[in-house]
KELOSE-364112 format. One line per 8 residues: number of its first residue (from 1); their letters; for each residue y, x, z of C-alpha. Coordinates in nm, 3 decimals. Each point is the difference from the previous one (the first is absolute). Layout:
<atoms>
NUM> A> Y/X/Z; ...
</atoms>
This chain:
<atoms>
1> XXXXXXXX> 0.000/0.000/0.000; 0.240/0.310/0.047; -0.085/0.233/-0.276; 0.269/0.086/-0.175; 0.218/-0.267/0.152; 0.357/0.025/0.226; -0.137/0.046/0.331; 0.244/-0.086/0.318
9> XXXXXXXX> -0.088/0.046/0.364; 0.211/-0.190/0.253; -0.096/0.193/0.325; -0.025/-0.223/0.298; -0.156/0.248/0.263; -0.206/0.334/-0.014; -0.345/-0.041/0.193; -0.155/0.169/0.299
17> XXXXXXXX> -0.185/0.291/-0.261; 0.369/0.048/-0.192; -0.094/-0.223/-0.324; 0.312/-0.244/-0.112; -0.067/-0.404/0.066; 0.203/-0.165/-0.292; 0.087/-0.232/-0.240; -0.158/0.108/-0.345
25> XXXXXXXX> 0.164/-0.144/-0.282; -0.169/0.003/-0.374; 0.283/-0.054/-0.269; 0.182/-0.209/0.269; -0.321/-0.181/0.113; -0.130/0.019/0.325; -0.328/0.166/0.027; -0.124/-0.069/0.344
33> XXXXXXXX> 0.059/-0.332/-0.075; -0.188/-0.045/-0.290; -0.287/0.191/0.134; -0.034/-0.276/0.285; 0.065/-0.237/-0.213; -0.348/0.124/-0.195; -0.249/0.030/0.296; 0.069/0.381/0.000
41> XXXXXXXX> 0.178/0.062/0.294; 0.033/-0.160/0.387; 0.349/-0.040/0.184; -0.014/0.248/0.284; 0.126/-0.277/0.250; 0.038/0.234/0.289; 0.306/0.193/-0.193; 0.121/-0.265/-0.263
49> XXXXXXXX> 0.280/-0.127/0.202; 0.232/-0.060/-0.306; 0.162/-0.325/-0.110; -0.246/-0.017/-0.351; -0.335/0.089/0.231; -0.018/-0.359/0.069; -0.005/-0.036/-0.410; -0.266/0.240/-0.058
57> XXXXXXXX> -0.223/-0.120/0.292; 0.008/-0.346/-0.211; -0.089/0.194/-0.337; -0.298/0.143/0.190; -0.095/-0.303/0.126; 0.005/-0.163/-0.330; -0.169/0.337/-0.171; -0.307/-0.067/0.276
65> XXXXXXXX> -0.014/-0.375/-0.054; -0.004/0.125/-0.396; -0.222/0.246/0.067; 0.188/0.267/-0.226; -0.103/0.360/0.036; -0.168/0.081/0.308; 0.019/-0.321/0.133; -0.282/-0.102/-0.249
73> XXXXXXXX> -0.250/0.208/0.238; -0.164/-0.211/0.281; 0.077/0.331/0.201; 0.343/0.143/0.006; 0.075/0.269/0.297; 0.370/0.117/0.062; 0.071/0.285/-0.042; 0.114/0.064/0.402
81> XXXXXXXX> -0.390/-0.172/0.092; -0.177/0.248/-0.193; 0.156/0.296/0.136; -0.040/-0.124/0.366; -0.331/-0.046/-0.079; -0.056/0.339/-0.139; 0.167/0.159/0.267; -0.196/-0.207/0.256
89> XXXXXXXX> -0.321/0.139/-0.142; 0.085/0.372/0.035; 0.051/-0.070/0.371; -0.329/-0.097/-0.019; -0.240/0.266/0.145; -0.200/0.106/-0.273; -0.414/-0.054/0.133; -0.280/0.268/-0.138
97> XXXXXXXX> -0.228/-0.293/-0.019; 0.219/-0.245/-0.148; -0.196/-0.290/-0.132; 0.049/-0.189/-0.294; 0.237/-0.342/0.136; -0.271/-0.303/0.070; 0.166/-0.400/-0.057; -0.189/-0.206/0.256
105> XXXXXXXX> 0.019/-0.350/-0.093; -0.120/-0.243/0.297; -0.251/0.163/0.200; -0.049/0.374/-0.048; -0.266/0.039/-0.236; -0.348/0.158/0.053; -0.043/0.339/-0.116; -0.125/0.048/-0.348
113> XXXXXXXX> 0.127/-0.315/-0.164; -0.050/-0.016/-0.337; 0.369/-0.215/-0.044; 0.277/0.233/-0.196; 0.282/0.120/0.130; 0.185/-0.173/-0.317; -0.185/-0.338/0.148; 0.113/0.057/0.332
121> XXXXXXXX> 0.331/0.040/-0.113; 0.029/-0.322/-0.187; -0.117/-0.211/0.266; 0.251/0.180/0.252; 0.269/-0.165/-0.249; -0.073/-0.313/0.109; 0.065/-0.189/0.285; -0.306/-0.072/0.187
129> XXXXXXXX> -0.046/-0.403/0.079; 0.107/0.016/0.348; 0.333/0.205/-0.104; 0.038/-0.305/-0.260; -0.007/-0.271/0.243; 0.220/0.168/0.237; 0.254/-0.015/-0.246; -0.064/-0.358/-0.157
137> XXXXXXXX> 0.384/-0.022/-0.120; -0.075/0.314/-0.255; -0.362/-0.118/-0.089; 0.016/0.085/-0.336; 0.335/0.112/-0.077; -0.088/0.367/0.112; -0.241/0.233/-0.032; -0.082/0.375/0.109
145> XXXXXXXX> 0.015/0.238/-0.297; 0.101/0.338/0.079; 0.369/-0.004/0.130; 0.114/0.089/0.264; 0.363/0.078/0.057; 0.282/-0.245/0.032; 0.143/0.105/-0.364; -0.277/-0.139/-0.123
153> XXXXXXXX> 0.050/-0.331/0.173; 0.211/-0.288/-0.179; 0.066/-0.205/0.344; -0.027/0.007/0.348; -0.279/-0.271/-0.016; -0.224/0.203/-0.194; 0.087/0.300/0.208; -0.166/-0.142/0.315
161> XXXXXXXX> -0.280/-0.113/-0.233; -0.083/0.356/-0.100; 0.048/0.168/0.364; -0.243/-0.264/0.194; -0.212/-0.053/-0.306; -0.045/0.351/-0.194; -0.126/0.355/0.085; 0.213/0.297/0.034
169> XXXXXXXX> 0.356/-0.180/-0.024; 0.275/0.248/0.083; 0.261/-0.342/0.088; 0.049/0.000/0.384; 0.129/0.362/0.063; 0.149/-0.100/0.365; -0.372/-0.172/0.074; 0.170/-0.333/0.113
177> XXXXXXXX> -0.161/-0.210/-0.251; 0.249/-0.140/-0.216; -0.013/0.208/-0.379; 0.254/0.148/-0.219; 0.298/-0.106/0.311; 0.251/0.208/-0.274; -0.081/-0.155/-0.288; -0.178/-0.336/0.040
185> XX> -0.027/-0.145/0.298; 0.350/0.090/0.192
</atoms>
């Protein structure tokens, strides 16, 4: 999109590592802008504090709801979740004997099933009968398939489907049971 074009850069702020936050502007269009606006980009929330964040928040609503670019995946990670997560696994201490990660689904199975790991998995996507009748209102409407951070979430309703319902959610980071408190269910 810039090759070869007029290139502006409106600087807003310079980040914590030196690199310049800005306004890029493509032949007097705005870039950032159109990059939300085509599922290729999230508003950073936490530092958008300017009068047209509110704007682009709407375009990446609409670019989700569209699902344009990345939003066409059934599981999109920010940016900011993936690198907690990587850095959470080098605090890990790293084990000698490190086995291979087992999904138990209902009881722990016996030793020397025969089930794959790949069947395992698919049955972990979905809510078991009891989790289903616990949450009668969402019967249905939701089901367990892989995410498992709020920006993958379209509401707060299906939030609190996905953290009582699904394995591995990453939604309740202050443990107090309500999901995705920044950007779903305030």
């Amino acid at each position: 999109m810039v090759a070869g074009r007029n290139v502006e850069v409106e600087q807003k702020d310079v980040d914590r590592y030196g690199r310049v936050v800005g306004l890029v502007k493509v032949d007097g269009q705005n870039l950032n802008e159109l990059i939300i606006q085509n599922g290729f980009a999230w508003v950073y929330r936490q530092y958008c504090k300017e009068g047209f964040c509110s704007d682009w928040i709407k375009s990446e609503e609409v670019a989700r709801k569209q699902k344009k670019g990345m939003w066409a995946s059934p599981v999109v990670i920010p940016p900011w979740e993936w690198r907690a997560s990587k850095s959470e696994k080098k605090q890990e201490t790293p084990n000698s004997e490190a086995k291979h990660p087992e999904i138990i689904i209902g009881e722990k199975s016996k030793t020397g099933s025969n089930e794959s790991w790949f069947s395992k998995l698919g049955k972990s996507l979905t809510p078991s009968s009891t989790s289903r009748s616990e949450n009668s209102t969402n019967k249905g409407q939701f089901r367990c398939d892989g995410r498992t951070h709020c920006s993958q979430m379209t509401s707060c309703q299906e939030a609190t489907f996905f953290l009582k319902n699904c394995p591995g959610t990453k939604m309740d980071g202050d443990g107090d049971g309500v999901p995705c408190e920044k950007q779903w269910c305030h």
